[in-house]
Structures are given as structure tokens and as C-alpha cells.
DSSP file (Angstrom, degrees, kcal/mol; ACC not computed):
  #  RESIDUE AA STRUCTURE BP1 BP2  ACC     N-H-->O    O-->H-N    N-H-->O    O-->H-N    TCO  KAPPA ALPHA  PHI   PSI    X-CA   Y-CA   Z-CA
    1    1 A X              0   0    0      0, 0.0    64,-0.1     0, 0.0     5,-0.1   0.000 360.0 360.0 360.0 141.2  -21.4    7.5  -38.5
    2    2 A X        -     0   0    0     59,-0.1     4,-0.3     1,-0.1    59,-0.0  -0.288 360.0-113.9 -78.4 175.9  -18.9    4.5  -38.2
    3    3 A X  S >> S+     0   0    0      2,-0.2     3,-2.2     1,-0.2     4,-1.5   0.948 108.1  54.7 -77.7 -59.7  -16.9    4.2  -35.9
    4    4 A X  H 3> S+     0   0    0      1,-0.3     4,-3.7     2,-0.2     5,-0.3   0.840 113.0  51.6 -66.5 -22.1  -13.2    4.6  -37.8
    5    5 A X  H 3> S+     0   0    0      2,-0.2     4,-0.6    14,-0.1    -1,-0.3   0.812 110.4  43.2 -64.7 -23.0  -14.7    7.7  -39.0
    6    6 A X  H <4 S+     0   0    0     -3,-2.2     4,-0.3    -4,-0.3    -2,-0.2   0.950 118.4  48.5 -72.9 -53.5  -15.6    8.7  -35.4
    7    7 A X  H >X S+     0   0    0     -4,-1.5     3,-1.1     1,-0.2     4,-0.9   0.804 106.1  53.3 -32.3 -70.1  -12.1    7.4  -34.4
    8    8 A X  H >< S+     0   0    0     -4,-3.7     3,-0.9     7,-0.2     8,-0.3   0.931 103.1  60.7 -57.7 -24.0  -10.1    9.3  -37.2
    9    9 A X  T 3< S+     0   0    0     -4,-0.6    -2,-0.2     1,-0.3    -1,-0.2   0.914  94.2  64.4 -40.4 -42.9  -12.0   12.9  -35.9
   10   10 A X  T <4 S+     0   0    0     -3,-1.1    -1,-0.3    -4,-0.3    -2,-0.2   0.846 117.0  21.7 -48.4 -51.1  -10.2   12.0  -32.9
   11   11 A X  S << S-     0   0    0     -4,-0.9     2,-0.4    -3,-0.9    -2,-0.1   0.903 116.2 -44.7 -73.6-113.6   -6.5   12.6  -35.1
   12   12 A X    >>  -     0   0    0     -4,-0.1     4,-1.7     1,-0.0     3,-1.1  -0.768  53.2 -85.3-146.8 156.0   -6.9   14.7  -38.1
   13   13 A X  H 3> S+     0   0    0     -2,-0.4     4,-1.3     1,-0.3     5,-0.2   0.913 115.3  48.9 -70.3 -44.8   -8.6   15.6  -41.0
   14   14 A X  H 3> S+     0   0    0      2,-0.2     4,-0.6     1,-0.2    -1,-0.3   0.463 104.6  53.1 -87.8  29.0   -7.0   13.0  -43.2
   15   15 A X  H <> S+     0   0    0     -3,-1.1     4,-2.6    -7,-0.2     5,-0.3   0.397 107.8  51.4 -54.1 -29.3   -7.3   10.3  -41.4
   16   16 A X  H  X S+     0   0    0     -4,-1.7     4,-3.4    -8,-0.3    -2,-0.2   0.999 119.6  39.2 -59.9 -40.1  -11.1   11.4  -41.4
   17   17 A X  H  X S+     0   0    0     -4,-1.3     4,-1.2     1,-0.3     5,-0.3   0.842 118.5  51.7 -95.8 -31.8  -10.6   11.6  -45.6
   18   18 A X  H  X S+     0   0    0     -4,-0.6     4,-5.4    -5,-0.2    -1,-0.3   0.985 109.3  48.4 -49.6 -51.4   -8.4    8.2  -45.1
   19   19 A X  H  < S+     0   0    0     -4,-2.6    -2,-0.2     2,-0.2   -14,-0.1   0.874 119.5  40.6 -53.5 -57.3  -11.2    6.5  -43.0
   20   20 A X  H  < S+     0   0    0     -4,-3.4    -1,-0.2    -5,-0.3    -3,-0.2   0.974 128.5  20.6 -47.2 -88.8  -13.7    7.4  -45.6
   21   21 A X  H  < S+     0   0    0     -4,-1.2     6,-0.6     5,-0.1    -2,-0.2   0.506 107.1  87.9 -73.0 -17.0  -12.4    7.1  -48.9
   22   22 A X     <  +     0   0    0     -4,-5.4     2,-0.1    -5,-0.3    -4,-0.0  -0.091  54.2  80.2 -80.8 176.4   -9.3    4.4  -48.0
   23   23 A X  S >> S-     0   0    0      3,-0.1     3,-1.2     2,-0.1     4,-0.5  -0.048  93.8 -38.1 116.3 150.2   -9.7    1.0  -48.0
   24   24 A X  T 34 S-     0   0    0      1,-0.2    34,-0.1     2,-0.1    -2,-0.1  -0.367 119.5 -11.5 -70.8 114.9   -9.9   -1.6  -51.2
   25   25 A X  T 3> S+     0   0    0     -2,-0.4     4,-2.2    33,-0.1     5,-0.3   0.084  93.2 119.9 101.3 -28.4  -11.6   -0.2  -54.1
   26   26 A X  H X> S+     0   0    0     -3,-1.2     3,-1.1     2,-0.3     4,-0.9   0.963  79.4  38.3 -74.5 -60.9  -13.2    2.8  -52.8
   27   27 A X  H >X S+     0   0    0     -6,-0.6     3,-4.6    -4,-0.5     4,-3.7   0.969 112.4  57.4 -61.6 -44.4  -11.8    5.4  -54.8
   28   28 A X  H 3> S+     0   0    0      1,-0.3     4,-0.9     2,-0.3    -1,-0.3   0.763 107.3  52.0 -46.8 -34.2  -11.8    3.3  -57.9
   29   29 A X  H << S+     0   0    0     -4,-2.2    -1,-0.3    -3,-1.1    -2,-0.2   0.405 107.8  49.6 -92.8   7.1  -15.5    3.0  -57.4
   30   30 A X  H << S+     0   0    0     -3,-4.6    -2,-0.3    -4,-0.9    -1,-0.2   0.605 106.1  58.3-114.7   7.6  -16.0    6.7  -57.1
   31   31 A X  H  < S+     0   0    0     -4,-3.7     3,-0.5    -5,-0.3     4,-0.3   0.862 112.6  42.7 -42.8 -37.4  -14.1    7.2  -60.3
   32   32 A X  S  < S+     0   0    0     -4,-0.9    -1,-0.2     1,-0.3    -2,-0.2   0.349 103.3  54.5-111.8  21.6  -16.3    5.3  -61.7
   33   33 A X  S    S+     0   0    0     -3,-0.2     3,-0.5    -4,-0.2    51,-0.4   0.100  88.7  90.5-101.6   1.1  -19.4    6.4  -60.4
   34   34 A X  S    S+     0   0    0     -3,-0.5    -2,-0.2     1,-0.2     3,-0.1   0.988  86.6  59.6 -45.1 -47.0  -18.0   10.2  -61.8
   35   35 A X  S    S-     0   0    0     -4,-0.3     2,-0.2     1,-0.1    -1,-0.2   0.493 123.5 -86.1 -73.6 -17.3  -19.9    9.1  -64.9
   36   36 A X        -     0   0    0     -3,-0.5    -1,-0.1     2,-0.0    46,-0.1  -0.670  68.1 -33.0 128.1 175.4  -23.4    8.6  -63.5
   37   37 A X        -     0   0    0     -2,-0.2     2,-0.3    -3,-0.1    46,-0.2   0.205  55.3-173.5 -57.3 179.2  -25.1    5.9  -61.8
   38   38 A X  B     -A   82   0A   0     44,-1.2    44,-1.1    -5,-0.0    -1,-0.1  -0.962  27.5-109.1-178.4 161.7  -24.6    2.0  -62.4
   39   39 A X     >  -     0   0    0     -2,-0.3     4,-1.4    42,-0.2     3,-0.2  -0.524  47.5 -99.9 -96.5 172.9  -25.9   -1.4  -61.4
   40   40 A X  H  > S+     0   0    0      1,-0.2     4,-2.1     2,-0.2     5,-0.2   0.780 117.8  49.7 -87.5  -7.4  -23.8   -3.4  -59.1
   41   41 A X  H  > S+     0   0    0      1,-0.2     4,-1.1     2,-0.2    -1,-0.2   0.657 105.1  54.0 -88.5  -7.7  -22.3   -5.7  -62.1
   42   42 A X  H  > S+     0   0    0     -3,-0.2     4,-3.1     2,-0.2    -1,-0.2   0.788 119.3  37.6 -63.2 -40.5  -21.3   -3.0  -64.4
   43   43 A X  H >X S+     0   0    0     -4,-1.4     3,-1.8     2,-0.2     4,-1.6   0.949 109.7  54.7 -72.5 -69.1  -19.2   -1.5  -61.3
   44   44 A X  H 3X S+     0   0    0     -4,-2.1     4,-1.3     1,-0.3    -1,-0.2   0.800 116.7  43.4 -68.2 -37.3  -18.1   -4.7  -59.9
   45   45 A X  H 3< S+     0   0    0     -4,-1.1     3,-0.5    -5,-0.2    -1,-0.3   0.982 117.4  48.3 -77.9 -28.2  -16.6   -5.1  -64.2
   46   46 A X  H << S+     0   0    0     -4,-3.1    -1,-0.2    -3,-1.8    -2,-0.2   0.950 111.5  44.5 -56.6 -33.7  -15.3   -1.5  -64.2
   47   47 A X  H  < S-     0   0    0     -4,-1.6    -1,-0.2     1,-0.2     2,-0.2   0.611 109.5-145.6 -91.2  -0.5  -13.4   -1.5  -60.9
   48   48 A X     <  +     0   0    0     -4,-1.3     2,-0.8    -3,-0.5    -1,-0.2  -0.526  51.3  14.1 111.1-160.3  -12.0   -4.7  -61.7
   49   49 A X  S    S+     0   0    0     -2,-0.2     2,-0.4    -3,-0.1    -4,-0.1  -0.583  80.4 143.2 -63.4 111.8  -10.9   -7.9  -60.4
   50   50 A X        -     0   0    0     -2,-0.8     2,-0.2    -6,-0.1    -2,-0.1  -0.975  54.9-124.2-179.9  98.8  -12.6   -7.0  -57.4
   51   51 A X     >  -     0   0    0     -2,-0.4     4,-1.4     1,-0.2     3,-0.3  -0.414  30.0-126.3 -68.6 122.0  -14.5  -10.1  -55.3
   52   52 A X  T  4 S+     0   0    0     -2,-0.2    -1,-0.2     1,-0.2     5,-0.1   0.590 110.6  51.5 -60.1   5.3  -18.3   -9.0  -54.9
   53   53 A X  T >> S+     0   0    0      2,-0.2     4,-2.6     3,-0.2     3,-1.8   0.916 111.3  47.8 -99.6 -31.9  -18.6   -9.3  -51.4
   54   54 A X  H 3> S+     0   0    0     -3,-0.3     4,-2.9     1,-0.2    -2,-0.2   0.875 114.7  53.3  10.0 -84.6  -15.3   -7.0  -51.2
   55   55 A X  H 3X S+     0   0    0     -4,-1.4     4,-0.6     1,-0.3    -1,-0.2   0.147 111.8  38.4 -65.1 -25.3  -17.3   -5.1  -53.6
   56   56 A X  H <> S+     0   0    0     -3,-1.8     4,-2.2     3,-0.2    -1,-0.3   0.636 112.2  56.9-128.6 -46.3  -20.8   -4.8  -51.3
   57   57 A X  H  X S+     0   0    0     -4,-2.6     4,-2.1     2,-0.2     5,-0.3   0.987 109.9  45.5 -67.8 -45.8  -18.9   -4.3  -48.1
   58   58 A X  H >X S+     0   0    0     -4,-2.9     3,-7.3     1,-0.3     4,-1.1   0.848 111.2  51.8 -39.9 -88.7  -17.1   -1.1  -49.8
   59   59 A X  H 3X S+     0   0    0     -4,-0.6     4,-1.2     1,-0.3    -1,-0.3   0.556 110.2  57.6 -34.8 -43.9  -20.4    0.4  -51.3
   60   60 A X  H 3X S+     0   0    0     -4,-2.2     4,-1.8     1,-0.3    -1,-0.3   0.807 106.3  35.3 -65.9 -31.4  -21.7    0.0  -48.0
   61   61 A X  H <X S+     0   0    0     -3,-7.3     4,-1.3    -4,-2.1    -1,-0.3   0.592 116.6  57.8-102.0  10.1  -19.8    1.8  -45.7
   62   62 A X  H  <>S+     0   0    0     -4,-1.1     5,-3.7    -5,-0.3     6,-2.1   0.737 114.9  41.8 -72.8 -27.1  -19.3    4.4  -48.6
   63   63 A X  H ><5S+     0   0    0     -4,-1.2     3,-2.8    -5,-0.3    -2,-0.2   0.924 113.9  49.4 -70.4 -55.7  -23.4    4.4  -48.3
   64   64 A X  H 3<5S+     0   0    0     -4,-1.8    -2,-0.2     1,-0.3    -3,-0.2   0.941 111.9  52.5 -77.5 -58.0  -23.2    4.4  -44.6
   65   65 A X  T 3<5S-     0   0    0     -4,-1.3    -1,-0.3     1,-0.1    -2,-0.2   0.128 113.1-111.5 -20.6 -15.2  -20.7    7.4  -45.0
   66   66 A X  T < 5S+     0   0    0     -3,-2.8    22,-0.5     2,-0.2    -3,-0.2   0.822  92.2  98.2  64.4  28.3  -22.7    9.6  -47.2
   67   67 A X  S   <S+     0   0    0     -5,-3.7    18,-1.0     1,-0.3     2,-0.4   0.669  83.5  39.4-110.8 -18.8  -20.6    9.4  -50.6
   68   68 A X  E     -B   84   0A   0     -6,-2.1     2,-0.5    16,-0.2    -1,-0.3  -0.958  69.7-150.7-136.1 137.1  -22.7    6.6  -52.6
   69   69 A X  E     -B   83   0A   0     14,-3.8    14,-1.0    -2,-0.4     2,-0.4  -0.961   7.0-152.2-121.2 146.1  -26.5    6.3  -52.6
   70   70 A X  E     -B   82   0A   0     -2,-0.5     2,-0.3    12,-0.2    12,-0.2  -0.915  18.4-169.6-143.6 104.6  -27.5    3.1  -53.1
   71   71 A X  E     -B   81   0A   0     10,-1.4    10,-1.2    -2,-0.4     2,-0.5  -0.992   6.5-156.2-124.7 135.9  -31.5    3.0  -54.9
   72   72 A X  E     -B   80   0A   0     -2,-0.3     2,-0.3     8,-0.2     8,-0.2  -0.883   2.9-152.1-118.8 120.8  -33.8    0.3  -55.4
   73   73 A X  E     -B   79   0A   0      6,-3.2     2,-1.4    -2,-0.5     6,-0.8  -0.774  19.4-129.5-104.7 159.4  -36.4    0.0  -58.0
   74   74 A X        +     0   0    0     -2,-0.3     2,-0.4     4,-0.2     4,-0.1  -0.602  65.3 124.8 -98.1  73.2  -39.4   -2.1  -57.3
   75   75 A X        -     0   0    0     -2,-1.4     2,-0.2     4,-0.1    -2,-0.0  -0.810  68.3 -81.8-127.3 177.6  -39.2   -3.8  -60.2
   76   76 A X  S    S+     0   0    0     -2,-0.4     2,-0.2     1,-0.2    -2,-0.1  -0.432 123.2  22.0-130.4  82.4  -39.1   -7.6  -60.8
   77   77 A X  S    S-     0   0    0     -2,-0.2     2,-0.4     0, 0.0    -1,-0.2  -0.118 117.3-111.7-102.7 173.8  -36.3   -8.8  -60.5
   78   78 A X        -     0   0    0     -2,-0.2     2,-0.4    -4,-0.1    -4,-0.2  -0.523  31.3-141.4 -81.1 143.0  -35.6   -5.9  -58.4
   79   79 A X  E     - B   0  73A   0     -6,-0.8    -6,-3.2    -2,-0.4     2,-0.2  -0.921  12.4-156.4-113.5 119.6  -32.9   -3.4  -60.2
   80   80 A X  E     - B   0  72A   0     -2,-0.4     2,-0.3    -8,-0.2    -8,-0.2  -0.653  12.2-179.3-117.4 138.5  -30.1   -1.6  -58.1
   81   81 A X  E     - B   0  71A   0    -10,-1.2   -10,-1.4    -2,-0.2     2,-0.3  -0.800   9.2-163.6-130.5 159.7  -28.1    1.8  -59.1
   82   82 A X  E     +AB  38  70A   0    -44,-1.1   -44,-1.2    -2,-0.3     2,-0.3  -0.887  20.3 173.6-130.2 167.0  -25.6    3.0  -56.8
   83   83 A X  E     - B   0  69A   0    -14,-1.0   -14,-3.8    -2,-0.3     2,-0.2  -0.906  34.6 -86.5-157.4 147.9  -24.7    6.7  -57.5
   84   84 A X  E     - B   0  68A   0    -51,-0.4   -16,-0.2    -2,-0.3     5,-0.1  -0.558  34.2-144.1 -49.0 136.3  -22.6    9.7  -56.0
   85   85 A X        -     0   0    0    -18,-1.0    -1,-0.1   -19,-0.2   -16,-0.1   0.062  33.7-100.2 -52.7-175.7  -24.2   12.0  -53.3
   86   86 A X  S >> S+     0   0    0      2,-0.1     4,-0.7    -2,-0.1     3,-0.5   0.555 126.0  53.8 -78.2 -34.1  -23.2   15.7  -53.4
   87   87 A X  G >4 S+     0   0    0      1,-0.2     3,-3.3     2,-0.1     2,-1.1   0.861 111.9  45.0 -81.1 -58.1  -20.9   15.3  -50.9
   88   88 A X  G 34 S+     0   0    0    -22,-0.5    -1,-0.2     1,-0.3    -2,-0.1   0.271 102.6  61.4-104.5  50.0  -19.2   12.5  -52.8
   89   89 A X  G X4 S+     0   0    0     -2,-1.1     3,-0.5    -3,-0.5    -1,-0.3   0.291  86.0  76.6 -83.2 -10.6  -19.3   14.3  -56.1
   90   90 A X  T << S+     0   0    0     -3,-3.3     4,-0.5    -4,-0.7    -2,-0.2   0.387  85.7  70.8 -84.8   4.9  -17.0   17.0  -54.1
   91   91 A X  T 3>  +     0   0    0     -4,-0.3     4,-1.1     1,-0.2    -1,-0.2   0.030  68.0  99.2 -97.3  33.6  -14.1   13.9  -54.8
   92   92 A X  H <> S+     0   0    0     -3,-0.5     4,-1.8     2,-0.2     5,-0.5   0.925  84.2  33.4 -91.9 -76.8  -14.3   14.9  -58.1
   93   93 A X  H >> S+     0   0    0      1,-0.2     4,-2.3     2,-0.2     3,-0.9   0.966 123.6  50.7 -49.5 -64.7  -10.9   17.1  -58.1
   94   94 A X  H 3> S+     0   0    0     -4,-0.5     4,-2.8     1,-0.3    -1,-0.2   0.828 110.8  46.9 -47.1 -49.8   -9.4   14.6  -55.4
   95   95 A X  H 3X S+     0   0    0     -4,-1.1     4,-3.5     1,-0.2    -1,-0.3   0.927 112.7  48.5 -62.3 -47.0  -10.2   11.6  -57.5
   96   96 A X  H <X>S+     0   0    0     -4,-1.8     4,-2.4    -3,-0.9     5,-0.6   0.867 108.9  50.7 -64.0 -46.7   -8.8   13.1  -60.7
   97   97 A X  H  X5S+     0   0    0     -4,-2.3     4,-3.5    -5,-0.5     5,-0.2   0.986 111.3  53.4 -62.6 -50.6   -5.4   14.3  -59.3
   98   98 A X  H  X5S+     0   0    0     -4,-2.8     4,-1.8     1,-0.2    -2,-0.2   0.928 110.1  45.7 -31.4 -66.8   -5.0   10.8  -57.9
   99   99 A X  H  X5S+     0   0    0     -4,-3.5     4,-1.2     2,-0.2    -1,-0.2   0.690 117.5  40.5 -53.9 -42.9   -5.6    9.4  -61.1
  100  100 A X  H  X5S+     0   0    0     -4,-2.4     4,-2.5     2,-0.2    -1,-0.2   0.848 116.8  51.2 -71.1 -51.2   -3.2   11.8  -63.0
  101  101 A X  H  X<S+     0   0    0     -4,-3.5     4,-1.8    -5,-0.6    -2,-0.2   0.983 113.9  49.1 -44.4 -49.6   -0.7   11.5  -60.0
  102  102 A X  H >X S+     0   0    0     -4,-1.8     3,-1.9     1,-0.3     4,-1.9   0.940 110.2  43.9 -52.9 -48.7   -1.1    7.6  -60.4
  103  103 A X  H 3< S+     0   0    0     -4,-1.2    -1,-0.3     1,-0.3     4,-0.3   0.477 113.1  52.2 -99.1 -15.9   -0.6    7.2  -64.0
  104  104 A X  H 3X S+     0   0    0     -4,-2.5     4,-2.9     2,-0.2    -1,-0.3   0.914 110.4  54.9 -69.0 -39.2    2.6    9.8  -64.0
  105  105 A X  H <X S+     0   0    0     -3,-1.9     4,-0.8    -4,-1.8     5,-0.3   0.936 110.1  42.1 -75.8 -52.2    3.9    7.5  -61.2
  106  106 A X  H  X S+     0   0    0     -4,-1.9     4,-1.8     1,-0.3    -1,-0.4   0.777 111.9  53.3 -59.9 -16.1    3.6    4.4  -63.3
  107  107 A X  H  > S+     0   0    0      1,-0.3     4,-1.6    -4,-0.3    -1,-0.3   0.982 110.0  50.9 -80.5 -54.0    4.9    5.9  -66.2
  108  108 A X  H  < S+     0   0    0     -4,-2.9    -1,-0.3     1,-0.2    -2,-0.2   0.445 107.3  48.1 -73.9 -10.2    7.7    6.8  -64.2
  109  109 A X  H >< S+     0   0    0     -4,-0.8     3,-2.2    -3,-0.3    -1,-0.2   0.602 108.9  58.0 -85.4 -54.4    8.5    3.4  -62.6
  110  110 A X  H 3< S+     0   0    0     -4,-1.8    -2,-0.2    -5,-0.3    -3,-0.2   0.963 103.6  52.6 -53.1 -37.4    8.3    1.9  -66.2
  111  111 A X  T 3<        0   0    0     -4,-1.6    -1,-0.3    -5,-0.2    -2,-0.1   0.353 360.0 360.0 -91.9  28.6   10.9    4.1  -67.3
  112  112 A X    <         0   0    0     -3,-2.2    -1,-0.2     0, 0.0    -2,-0.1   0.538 360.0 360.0-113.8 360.0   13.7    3.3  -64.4
């Protein structure tokens, strides 16, 4: 387990769900990992402008974290999916309310 996750335990239960999921990019790449697996340059163009090493560090401590599972085929050149676990297919509600939340927010910002 990482450390800021170990850290947040210490606090509260969102900070554990901060620890996890916060950080630049990381929900946006399990939004888009709802949809089924993906290689890492189809995510790195869904989630956006979004520097790949940024982009590798995330996926990793989401990997390291137990929300994105990370599979390598032995092929040549060698082919990458990353994917949702089960535990982070249980951001499914969370992720969606965000999104709805966001997209009221902006709507609502435009109109002031």
C-alpha cells in the first residue's frame, strides 16, 4: 500500500478516497476506463492534454492501489491494456455523480 494511503487511514475515510483517487487525471482515467480496457495511447488521447509521463505515474499508483490493472501481452511489439479492477469498478456511481455534478457546475458558471 503507499504511503499517502497509509497516511490518509491515519485521518479519515476521505482522505483515504482523496489519496486514492485525487491527484491529476485519475478520475478522468477511470471514467474512461468505465468503457472497458484501453492501450496507453487511446487513454493518454481520451483523458486529454495530459503529458505521458503524468499519465504513467497516475496509472501506476492507481495500479499500485488496486483500481487499474495494468496487462501485458507477449506479443511483438509488446501490447498494453490497462483496465478497471472490481474494486475500481465500485467508482462507477462516484465517478458519474462527479461528472453530472461537474457539468451542472459549468453550466452554471457560464450562465453568471
Amino acid at each position: 500500500m503507499r504511503k499517502a494511503v497509509v497516511s490518509a487511514m491515519q485521518v479519515c475515510p476521505v482522505e483515504v478516497a482523496v489519496a486514492v483517487v485525487g491527484g491529476s487525471w485519475k478520475l478522468t482515467v477511470v471514467k474512461n476506463l468505465l468503457d472497458g480496457p484501453m492501450r496507453f495511447g487511446a487513454l493518454g488521447r481520451a483523458v486529454g492534454p495530459v503529458n505521458p509521463r503524468v499519465l504513467t505515474r497516475q496509472l501506476r499508483e492507481l495500479e499500485a492501489d488496486g483500481i487499474v490493472r495494468r496487462e501485458v501481452f507477449a506479443e511483438v511489439p509488446p501490447r498494453v491494456e490497462y483496465s478497471l479492477t472490481e474494486l475500481g469498478d465500485t467508482l462507477r456511481p462516484a465517478v458519474a455523480w462527479l461528472n453530472e455534478w461537474g457539468a451542472r457546475y459549468t453550466d452554471g458558471r457560464e450562465a453568471l
